[in-house]
N, C-alpha and C positions, 0 to 999 in steps of 0.2 A: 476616544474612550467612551464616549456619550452617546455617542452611535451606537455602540459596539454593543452596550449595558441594553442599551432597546432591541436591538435584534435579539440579544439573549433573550432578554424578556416576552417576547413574541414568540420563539421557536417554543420556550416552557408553555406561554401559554397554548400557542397549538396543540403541543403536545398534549397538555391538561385536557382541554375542551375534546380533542378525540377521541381520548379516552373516556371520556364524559358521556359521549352518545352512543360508543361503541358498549359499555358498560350499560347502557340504560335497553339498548336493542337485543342484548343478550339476556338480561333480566325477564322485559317482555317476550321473551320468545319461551322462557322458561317458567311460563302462565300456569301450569299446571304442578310445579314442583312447591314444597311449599317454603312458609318464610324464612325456617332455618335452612333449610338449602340453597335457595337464594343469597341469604346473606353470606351466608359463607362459599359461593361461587363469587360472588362480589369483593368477599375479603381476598382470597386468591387472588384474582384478579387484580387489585392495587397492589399487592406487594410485590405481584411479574411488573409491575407499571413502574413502580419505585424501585426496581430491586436494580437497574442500571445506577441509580445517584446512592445508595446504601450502596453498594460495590465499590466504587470510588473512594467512598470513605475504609470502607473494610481492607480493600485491597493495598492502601498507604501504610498498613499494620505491619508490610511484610510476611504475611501467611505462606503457610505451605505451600510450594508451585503446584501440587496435584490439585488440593480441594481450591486456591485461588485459579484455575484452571477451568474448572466445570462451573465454577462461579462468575468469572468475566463471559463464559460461553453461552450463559443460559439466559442473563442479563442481558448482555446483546443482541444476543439473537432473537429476545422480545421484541426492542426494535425494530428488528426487520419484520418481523412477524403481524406488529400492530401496525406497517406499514402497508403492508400489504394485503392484509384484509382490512382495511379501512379506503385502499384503492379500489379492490373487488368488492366491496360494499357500496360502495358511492354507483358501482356501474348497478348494482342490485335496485336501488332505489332509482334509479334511472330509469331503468328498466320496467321498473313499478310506476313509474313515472307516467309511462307511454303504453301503460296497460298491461304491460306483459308481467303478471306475477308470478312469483319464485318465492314458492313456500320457504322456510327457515332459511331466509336468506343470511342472514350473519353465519351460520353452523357451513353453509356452503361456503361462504367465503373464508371464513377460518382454514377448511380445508386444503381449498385450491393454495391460499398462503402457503402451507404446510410443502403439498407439494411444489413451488415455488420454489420454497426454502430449501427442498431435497435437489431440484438441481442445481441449485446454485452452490451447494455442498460440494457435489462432485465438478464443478466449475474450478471451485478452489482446492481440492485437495489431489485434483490430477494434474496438475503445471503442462502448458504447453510447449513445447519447444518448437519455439521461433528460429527460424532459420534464414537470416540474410545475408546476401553476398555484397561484399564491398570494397570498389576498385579504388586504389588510390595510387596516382601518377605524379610519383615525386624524381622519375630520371634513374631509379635506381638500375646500378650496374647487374644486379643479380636478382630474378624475379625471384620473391617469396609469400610464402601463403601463412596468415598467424590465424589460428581457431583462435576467439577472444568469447569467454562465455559473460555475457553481464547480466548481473541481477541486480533488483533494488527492492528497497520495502521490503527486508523480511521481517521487523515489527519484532524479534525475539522477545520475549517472556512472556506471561499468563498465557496470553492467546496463542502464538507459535511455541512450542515447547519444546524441548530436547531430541524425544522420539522423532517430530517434526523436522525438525534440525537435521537430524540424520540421513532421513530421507531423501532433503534435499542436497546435501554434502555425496550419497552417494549414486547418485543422478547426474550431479555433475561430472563427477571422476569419469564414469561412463561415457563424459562427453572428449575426454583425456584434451582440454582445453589447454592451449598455450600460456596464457591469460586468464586471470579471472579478474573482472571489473565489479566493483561495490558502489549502485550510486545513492549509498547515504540509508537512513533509516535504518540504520542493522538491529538497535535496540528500542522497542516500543514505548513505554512509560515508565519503566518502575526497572530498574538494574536487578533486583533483588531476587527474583527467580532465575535471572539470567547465570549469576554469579552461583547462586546455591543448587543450582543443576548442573555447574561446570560447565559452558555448553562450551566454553573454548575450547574445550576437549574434541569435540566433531567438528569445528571450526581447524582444528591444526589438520583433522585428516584430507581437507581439500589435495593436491595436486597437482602442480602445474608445471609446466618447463620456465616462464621467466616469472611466477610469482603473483600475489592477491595486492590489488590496488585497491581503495576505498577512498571515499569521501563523507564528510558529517551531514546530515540533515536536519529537519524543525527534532523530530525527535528523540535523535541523538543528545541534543542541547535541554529537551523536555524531559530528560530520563537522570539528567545531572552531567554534564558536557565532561568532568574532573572521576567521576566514575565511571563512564563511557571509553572515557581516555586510559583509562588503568586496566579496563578488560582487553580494551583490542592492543594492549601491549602483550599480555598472554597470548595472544594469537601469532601466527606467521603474515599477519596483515600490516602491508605497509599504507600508512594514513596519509592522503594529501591533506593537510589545509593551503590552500593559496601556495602551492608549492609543484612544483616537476621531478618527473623521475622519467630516466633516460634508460629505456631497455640497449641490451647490448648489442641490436641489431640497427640502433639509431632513432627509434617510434619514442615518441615524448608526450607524455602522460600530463596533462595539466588537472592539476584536482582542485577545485575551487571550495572553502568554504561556505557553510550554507548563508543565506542571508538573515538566519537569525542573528548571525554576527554583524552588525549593521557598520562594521569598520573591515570586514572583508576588502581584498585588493579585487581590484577592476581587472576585464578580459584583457583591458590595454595594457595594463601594467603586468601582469603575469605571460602577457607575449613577446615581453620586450626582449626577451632573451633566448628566444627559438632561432631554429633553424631551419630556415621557411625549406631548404632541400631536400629535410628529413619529416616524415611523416608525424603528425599531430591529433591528439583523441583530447578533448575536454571533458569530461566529467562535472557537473553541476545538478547537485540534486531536484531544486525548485526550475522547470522551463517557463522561466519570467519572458514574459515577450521581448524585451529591452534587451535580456542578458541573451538570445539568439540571435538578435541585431546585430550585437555586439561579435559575438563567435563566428558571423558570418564575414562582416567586415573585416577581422583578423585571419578571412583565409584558413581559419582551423580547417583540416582534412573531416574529422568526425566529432559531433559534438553529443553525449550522453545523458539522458535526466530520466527522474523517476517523480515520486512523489503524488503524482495524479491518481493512482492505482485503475485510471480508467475512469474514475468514478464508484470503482469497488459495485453496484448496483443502481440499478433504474429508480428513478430516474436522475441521482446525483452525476450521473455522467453526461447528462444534457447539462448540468451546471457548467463542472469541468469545462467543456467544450467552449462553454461559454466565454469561460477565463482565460485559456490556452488555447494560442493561434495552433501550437501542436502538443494537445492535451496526450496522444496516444500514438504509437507507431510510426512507422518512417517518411519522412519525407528528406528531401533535396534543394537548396537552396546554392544558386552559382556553383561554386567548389564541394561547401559544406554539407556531409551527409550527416542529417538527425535520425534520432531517434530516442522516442520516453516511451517508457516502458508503464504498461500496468501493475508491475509489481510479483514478486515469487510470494508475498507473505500478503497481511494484510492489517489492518487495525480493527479492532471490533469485532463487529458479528461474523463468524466462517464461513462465508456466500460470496460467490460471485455470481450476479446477477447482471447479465448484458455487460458482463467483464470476465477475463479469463486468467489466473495466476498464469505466469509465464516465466521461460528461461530465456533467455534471448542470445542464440549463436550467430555470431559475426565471422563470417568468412572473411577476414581481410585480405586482399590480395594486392600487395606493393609491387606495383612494374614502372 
C-alpha cells in the first residue's frame, strides 16, 4: 500500500510539474497579449488540467448520461492531449537544442496533439474485424465449423453510450455469429447511466444460434460487482464465474472469475471435470502470465483475455507489453491457441493511438 501511495504521488506530481512548464511556455509565447488575457488563458487552462479529478467527483452524483457523457469526454481526452503535446514539445526544445529553431513551438505542438487525437478518434470509433481461423483436433466423428464472435472491454456508461452500444450490437449480428464471447469489462465505473439508458435493451438485440457467454473483470467488480450482477440478469447473457457451460455440440466453455476475486478457483480445479475429447475455450479476463501457464498445462484447446486494451495509446502499450508475455493478439503454445484482445470499447479518453478497437471472429474449425 506504501508503494502504491508513492507511485500515486509521483504520477500527480508529474502530472502537476507538466503542466507547470506547459503553462508557463504558453504564457511566454503569448508576450504580446495582455495581462487580462493571459490570465485568463491560464485560468482556462487549469480547470481543462483539473477538470479530469472534479469529473470524478461530479460524475459519483449520478448525472445525466448525455451531459455526464461530454463531461468524461472532454476531461479525458485533456489527458491525451497534454500528453501529447508535451511529447511534441519536448522534440521542439530538442530541436532548439541543436540549433534548429521552430517559432511558436508549443501552438505547433498543440496542434500536431490535436491531429493525433483525430486519428486516434477514428482508430476507435471504426472497430476492426479481426479474422482468425482456428483448428481444433479433438477426433470428432463430424467435421464442424462454429463463427465465435469475441469481444472485451466495452467499458459501458459515460464514455461508451447507448447510441454506441447499438452500433456495436448491430455489427455484430451482420457477423450472424454462432457464439458470442464477453471476456469481462462490459460495464465501466459507474452502473448508473448504464441502467438509466436501458442499454440492456440493445444488449437482448444481439443473436446467435448457441447463445452470449461472459465473464467479470477489474471493472465489473469497480462499478459494484451486486449491481453488475442484477443488469446482466436483464440480459440474454449467460455469466461464467468459476463455472462451465456445455454447448450442445459438446465445446465447454470455462469462464473464470476475474482475480479481483482473490478466492477465485484455479485452471486446475475448474478442469477437473472436462472432457479432454470434447473441445475446450477458457475465458479469463486479466492474461496473468501464471494463469497462461496454467491453461496451457491443462491442455485447454483455446484460451480468451482482454483487459490490456493494447495499451488503448502510445506509449502505455510499451508498458503493457512489458507486463504481458501476450499483452495483444494471437499466439500458440503446444496445443493451446491464445488470444487478448485490444478491446471493442475502451476506458477514458476516445483514442486509439498505436491500438485499434476490434471485434475478433474465430473461425473455429472442429475435425
Amino acid at each position: 500500500m506504501f508503494v502504491l501511495v508513492l507511485i500515486l504521488i509521483f504520477i500527480f506530481a508529474l502530472y502537476l510539474g507538466v503542466h507547470i512548464c506547459l503553462n508557463i511556455a504558453l504564457v511566454h509565447t503569448l508576450n504580446s497579449w495582455s495581462l487580462c488575457g493571459k490570465i485568463s488563458v491560464s485560468v482556462v487552462f487549469w480547470i481543462l488540467a483539473l477538470s479530469f479529478f472534479i469529473m470524478q467527483w461530479i460524475l459519483r452524483k449520478n448525472i445525466s448520461p448525455q451531459i455526464g457523457h461530454y463531461m468524461y469526454w472532454i476531461s479525458t481526452s485533456w489527458i491525451v492531449f497534454i500528453l501529447y503535446t508535451a511529447i511534441i514539445y519536448g522534440l521542439v526544445l530538442l530541436l532548439n537544442a541543436c540549433g534548429i529553431h521552430i517559432p511558436h513551438g508549443i501552438f505547433i505542438s498543440m496542434g500536431l496533439a490535436i491531429l493525433v487525437m483525430c486519428w486516434g478518434f477514428v482508430q476507435f470509433s471504426q472497430p476492426k474485424i479481426q479474422h482468425k481461423n482456428i483448428v481444433i483436433s479433438k477426433n470428432f466423428t463430424e467435421k464442424q465449423q462454429i463463427k465465435t464472435v469475441f469481444i472485451s472491454d466495452v467499458h459501458l456508461g459515460y464514455g461508451i453510450t447507448r447510441n454506441r452500444l447499438h452500433k456495436f450490437v448491430e455489427t455484430i449480428n451482420h457477423l450472424q455469429p454462432d457464439i458470442v464471447l464477453i471476456g469481462g469489462d462490459l460495464i465501466d465505473m459507474n452502473i448508473y447511466p448504464v441502467e438509466a439508458d436501458k442499454m440492456y435493451e440493445e444488449l437482448n438485440g444481439l443473436t446467435t444460434k448457441y447463445g452470449i457467454f461472459m465473464v467479470l473483470g477489474n471493472h465489473d467488480y469497480l462499478s459494484g460487482k451486486e449491481k453488475t450482477l442484477d443488469f446482466i440478469n436483464k440480459t440474454n447473457i449467460t455469466l461464467l464465474q468459476d463455472s462451465i457451460a456445455t454447448l450442445p455440440n459438446g465445446m465447454q466453455i470455462i469462464g473464470r472469475d476475474d482475480k479481483t476475486n482473490i478466492s477465485r478457483q484455479s485452471v486446475e480445479y475448474l478442469t477437473q471435470t472436462l472432457n479432454p475429447q470434447q473441445a475446450s475455450i477458457c475465458i479469463d479476463h486479466q492474461p496473468d502470465n501464471e494463469t497462461i501457464d496454467s491453461i496451457v498445462s491443462q491442455n485447454i484447446d483455446l484460451a480468451l483475455f482482454g483487459h490490456t486494451h493494447n495499451g488503448q495509446f502510445f506509449p502505455i502499450n510499451l508498458i503493457t507489453a512489458l507486463r504481458y508475455k501476450h499483452s495483444y493478439g494471437y499466439d500458440k503454445i503446444n496445443n493451446t491457441h491464445i488470444y487478448t484482445s485490444s478491446g471493442l470499447g475502451l476506458w477514458g479518453p476516445p483514442f486509439r493511438i498505436g491500438s485499434q478497437s476490434e471485434i475478433v471472429v474465430l473461425d473455429i474449425a472442429l475435425q
